[in-house]
Structure formats: C-alpha cells, structure tokens
C-alpha positions in Angstrom: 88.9 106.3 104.3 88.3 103.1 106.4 88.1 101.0 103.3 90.7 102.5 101.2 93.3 101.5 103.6 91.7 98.3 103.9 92.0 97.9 99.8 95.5 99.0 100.2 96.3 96.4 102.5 94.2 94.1 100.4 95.7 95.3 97.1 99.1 94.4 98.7 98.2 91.0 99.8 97.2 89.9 96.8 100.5 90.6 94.8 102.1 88.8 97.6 99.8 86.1 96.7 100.4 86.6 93.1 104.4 85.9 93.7 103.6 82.9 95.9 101.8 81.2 93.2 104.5 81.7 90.9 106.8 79.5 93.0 107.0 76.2 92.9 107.1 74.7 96.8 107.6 70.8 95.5 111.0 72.3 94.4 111.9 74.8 96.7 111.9 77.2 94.6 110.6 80.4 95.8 109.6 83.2 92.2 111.6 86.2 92.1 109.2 88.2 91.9 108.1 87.6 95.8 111.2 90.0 96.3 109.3 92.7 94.3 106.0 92.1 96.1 107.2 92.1 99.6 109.5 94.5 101.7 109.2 95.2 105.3 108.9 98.9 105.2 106.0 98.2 102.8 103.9 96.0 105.3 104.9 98.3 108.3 103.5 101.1 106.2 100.6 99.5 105.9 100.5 98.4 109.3 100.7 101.8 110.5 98.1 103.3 108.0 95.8 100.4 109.2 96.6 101.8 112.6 95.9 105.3 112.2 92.1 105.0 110.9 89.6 105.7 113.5 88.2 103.2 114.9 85.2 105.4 115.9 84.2 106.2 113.2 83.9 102.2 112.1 80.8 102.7 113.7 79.6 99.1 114.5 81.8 96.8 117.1 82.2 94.2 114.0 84.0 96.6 112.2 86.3 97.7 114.8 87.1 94.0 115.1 87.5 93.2 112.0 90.4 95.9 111.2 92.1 94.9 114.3 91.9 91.5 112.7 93.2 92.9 109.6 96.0 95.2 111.3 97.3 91.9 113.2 96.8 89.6 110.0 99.0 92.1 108.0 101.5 91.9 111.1 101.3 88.2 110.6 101.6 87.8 106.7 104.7 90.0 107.1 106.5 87.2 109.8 105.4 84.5 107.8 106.8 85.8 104.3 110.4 86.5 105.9 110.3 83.4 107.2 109.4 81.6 104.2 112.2 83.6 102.0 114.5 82.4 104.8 113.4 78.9 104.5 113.6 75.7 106.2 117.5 75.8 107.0 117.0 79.0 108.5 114.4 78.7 111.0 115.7 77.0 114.1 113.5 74.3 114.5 113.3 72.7 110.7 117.2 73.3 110.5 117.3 71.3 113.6 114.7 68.1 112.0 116.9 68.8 109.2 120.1 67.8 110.4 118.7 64.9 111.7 117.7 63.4 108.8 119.5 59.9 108.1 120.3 60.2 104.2 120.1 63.1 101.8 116.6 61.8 100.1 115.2 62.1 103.4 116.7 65.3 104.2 115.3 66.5 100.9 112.2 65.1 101.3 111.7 66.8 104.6 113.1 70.1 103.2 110.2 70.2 100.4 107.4 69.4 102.7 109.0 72.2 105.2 108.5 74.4 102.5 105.3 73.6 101.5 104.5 73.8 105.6 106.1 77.6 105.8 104.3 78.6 102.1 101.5 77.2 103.7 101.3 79.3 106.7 101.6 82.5 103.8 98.2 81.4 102.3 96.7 81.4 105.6 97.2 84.7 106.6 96.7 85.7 103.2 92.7 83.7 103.4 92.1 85.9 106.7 92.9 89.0 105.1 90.7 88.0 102.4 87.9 87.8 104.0 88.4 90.7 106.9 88.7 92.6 103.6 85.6 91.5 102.2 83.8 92.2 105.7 84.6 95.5 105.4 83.6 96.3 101.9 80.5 94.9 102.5 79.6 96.7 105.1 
C-alpha cells in the first residue's frame, strides 16, 4: 500500500511536470494544460492518502522520513503551482519590484525572470518528490 500512494503521488507530479514543460517561462506563458494537471482538491487528496498510510508499518526510520518528506513536498508543490498560475503580479512581493521598475522593458524583463524564479521553485519541489519516490521503491 505504502508505495502505491507514493506512485500516486508520483504519478501526479509528473503530469504536473509534464504541463510545466509545455510552457514557455521566457514568455510568460504558462500551457493550458497545467489547468488539467493540477487542482487543489487533487493534491489535498493526495496529501491526505499520503497521510493515512501507516507509518509503522514503513518499517525502517528512513522510510518513515522519507514519506513525511514526500507528504510535506506534495504540500509544497501544491503552494508553489498556485502561485506560479497567479504569477508575478499577483504575489505581493514581485508586484511590489514590479511597480518599481523605471520603463516597460525593464518591467518586462523583471516579469520574465520572476516567472522563470516561481516556475523554478515548481521544478524543485517536483526533484524532491522525485527522488523521495525513488527512495521508497527501492526499498
């Protein structure tokens, strides 16, 4: 049971992956299909199945750690993909640098590398679920 919620979780990340490479960060453009891979009730599903396995019968303290690890990561990947459909002139702080920008290239400028900055945090998340997965199949 312990790894098929872990492959679910995995399974999930990786089409959220999947949409992220579709898009194209340098433009700001964000693929549709990110909306198909990702919905909050989905991750909190997840979130909560990843919750529910017992950890007791992990048997060895690296593998209660590591789905802890996974549990938070999905918790994580979840924040960081509403953020990023939000983008930069959502979140408080970028909207912020934003605004001050001088001239519309360098507003633009910083808006793309924002982007990149918040698509960037995605692929994090998405590398530690990645290998917390693949610590747990191994084992």
């Amino acid at each position: 049971m312990t790894v098929a919620v872990a492959e679910a979780a995995y399974t999930h990340a990786q089409n959220i992956r999947a949409a992220i490479s579709r898009s194209d960060f340098e433009r700001a453009e964000l693929s549709i299909s990110l909306w198909d891979a990702y919905d909050r009730p989905i991750i909190e599903g997840i979130v909560r199945a990843l919750q529910s396995v017992p950890l007791h019968e992990l048997g060895r303290r690296d593998a209660v750690i590591t789905m802890l690890a996974l549990t938070d990561q999905m918790v994580f990947l979840g924040r960081a993909v509403e953020i990023l459909i939000k983008g930069p002139a959502q979140d408080p702080e970028l909207s912020t640098a934003l605004e001050a920008a001088s001239d519309s290239k360098m507003r633009r400028a910083l808006f793309t590398h924002s982007f990149g900055v918040l698509a960037l945090n995605v692929t994090t998340h998405l590398a530690q679920i990645d290998q917390c997965y693949k610590t747990l199949s191994d084992r």
